[in-house]
N, CA, C and O of each residue as an XYZ file, in Angstrom:
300
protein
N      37.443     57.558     90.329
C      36.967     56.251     89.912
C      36.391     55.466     91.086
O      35.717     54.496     90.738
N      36.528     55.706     92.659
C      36.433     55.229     93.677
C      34.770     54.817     93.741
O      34.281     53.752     94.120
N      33.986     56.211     93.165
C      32.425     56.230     93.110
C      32.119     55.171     92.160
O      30.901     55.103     92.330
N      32.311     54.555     91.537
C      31.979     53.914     90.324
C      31.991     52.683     90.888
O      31.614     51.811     90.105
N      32.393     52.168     92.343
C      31.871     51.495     93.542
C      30.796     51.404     93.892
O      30.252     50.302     93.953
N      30.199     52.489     94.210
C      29.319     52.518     94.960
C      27.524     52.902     94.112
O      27.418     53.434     93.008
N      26.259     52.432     95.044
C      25.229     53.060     94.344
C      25.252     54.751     93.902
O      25.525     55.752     94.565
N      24.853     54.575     92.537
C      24.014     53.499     91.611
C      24.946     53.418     90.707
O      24.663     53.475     89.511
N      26.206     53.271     91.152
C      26.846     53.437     89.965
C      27.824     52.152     89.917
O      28.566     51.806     88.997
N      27.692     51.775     90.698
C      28.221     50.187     90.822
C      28.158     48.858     89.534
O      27.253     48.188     90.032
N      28.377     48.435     88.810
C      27.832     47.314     88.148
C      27.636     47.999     86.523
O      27.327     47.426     85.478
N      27.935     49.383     86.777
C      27.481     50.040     85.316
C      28.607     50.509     84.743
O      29.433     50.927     85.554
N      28.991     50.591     83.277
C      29.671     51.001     82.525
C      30.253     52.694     82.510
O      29.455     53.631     82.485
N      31.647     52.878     82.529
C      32.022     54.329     82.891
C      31.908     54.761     81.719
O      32.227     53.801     81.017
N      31.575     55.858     80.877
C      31.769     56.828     79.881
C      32.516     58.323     80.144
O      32.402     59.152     81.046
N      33.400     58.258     78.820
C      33.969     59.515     79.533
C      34.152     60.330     78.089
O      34.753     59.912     77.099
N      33.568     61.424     78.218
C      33.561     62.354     77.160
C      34.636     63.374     77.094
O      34.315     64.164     77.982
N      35.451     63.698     76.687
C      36.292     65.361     76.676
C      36.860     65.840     75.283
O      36.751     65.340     74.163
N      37.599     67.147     75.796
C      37.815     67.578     74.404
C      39.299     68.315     74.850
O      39.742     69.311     74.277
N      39.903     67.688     75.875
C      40.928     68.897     75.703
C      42.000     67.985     77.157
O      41.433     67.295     78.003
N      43.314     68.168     77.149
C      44.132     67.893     77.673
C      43.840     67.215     79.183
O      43.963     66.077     79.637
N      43.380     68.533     79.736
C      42.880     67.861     81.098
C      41.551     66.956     81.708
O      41.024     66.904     82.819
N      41.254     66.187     80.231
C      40.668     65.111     80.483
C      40.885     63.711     80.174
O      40.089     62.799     79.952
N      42.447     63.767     80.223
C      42.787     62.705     79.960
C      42.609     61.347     80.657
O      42.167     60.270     80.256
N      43.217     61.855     82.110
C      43.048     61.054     83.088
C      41.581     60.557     83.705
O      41.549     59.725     84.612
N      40.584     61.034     83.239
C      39.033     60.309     83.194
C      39.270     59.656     82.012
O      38.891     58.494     82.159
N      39.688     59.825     80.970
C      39.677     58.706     79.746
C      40.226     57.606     80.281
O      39.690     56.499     80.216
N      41.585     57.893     80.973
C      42.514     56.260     81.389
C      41.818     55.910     82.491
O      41.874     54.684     82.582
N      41.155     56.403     83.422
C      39.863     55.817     84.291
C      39.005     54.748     83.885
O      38.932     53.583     84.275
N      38.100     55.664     82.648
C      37.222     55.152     82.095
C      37.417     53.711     81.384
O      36.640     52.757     81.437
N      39.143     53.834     80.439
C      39.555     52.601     79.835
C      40.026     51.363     81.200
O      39.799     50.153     81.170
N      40.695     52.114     82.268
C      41.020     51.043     83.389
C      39.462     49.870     83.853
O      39.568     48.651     83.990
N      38.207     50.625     84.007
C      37.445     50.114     84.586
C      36.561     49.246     83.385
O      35.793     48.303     83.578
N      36.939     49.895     82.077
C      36.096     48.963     80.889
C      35.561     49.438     80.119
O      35.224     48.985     79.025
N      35.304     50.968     80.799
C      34.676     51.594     79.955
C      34.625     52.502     78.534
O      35.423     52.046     77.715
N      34.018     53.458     78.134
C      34.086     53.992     77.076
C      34.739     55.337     77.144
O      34.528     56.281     77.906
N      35.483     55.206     76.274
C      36.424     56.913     76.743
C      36.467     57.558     75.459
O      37.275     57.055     74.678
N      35.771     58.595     75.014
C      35.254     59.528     73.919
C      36.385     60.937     73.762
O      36.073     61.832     74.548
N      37.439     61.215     73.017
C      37.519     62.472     72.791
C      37.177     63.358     71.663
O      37.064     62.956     70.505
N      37.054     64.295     71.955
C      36.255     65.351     71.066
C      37.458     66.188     70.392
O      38.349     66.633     71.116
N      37.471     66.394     69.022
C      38.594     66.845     68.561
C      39.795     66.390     68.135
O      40.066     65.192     68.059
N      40.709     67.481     67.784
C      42.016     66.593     67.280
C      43.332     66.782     68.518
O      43.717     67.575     69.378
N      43.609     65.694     68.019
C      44.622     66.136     69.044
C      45.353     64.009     69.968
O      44.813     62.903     69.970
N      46.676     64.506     70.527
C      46.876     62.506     71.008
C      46.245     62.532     72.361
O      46.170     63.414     73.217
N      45.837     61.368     72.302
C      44.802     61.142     73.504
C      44.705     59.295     74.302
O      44.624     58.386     73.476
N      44.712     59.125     74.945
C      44.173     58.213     75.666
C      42.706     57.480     75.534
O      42.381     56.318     75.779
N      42.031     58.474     75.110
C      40.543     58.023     74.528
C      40.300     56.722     73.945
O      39.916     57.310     72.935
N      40.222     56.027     73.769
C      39.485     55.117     73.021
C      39.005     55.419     71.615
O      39.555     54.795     70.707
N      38.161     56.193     71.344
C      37.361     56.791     70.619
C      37.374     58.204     70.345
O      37.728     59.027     71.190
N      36.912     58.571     68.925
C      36.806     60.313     69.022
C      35.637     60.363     67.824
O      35.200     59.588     66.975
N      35.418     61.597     68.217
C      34.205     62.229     67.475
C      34.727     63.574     67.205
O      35.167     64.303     68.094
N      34.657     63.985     65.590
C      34.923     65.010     65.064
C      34.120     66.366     66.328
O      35.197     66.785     66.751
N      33.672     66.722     66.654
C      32.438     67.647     67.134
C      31.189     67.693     68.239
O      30.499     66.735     68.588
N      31.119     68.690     68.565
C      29.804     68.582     69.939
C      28.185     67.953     68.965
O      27.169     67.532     69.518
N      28.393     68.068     67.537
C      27.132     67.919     66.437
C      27.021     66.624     66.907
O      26.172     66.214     67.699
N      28.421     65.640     66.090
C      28.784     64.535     66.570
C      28.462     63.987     67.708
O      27.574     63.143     67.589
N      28.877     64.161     68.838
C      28.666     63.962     70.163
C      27.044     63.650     70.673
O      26.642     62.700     71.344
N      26.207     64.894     70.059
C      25.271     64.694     70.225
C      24.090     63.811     69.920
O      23.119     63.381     70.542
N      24.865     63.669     67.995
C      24.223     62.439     67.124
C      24.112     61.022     68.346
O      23.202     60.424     68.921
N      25.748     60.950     68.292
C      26.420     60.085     69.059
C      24.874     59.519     70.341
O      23.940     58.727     70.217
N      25.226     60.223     71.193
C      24.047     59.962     72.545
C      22.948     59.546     72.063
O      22.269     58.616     72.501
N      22.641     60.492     70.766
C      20.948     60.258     70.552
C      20.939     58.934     70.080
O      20.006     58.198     70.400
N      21.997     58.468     69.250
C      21.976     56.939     68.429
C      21.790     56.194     69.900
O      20.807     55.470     70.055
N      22.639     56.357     70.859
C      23.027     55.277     72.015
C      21.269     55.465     73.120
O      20.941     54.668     73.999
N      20.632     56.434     72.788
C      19.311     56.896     73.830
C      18.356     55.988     73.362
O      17.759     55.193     74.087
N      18.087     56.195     71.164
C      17.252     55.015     70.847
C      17.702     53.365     70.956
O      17.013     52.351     71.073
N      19.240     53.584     70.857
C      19.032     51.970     71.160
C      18.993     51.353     72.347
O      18.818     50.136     72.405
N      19.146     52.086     73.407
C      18.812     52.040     74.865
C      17.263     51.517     74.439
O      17.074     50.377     74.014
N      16.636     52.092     74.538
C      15.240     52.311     74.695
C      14.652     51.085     73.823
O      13.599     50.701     74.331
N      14.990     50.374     72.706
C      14.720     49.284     72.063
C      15.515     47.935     72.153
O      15.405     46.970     71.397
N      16.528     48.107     73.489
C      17.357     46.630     73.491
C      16.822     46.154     75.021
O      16.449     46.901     75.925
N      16.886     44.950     75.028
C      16.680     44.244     75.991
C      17.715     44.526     77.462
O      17.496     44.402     78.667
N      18.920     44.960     76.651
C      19.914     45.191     77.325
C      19.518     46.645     78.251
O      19.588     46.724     79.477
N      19.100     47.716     77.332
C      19.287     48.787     77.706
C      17.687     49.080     78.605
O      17.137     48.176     79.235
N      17.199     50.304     78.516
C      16.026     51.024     78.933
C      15.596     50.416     80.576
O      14.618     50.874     81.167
């Protein structure tokens, strides 16, 4: 989490994607600093969030790429 200091990653939102045990501790990272913590699958988790599937996942990005690209906020 130390990088998430520094350029270019400073000032920006952490995301953290996984699907399996040993990504937990980037999820409680991701939730410590504010960010978005995604797990993939079933299973108890720390995540924030889950998405049935990599299909999912992918929908997922593509929804978050167009609205990047059309918000003031994003692109």
């Amino acid at each position: 989490a130390e990088f998430m200091r520094e350029a270019p990653f400073a000032g920006r939102v952490p995301v953290f994607v996984g699907d399996d045990i040993t990504d937990e501790d980037g999820f409680r990272a991701a939730n410590r600093l504010g960010g978005l913590s995604v797990k993939v699958g079933d299973g108890p988790s720390a995540a924030g969030w889950r998405l049935e599937g990599v299909r999912q996942v992918l929908d997922w990005l593509d929804g978050f790429v167009q609205w990047s690209a059309s918000s003031p906020l994003g692109g």
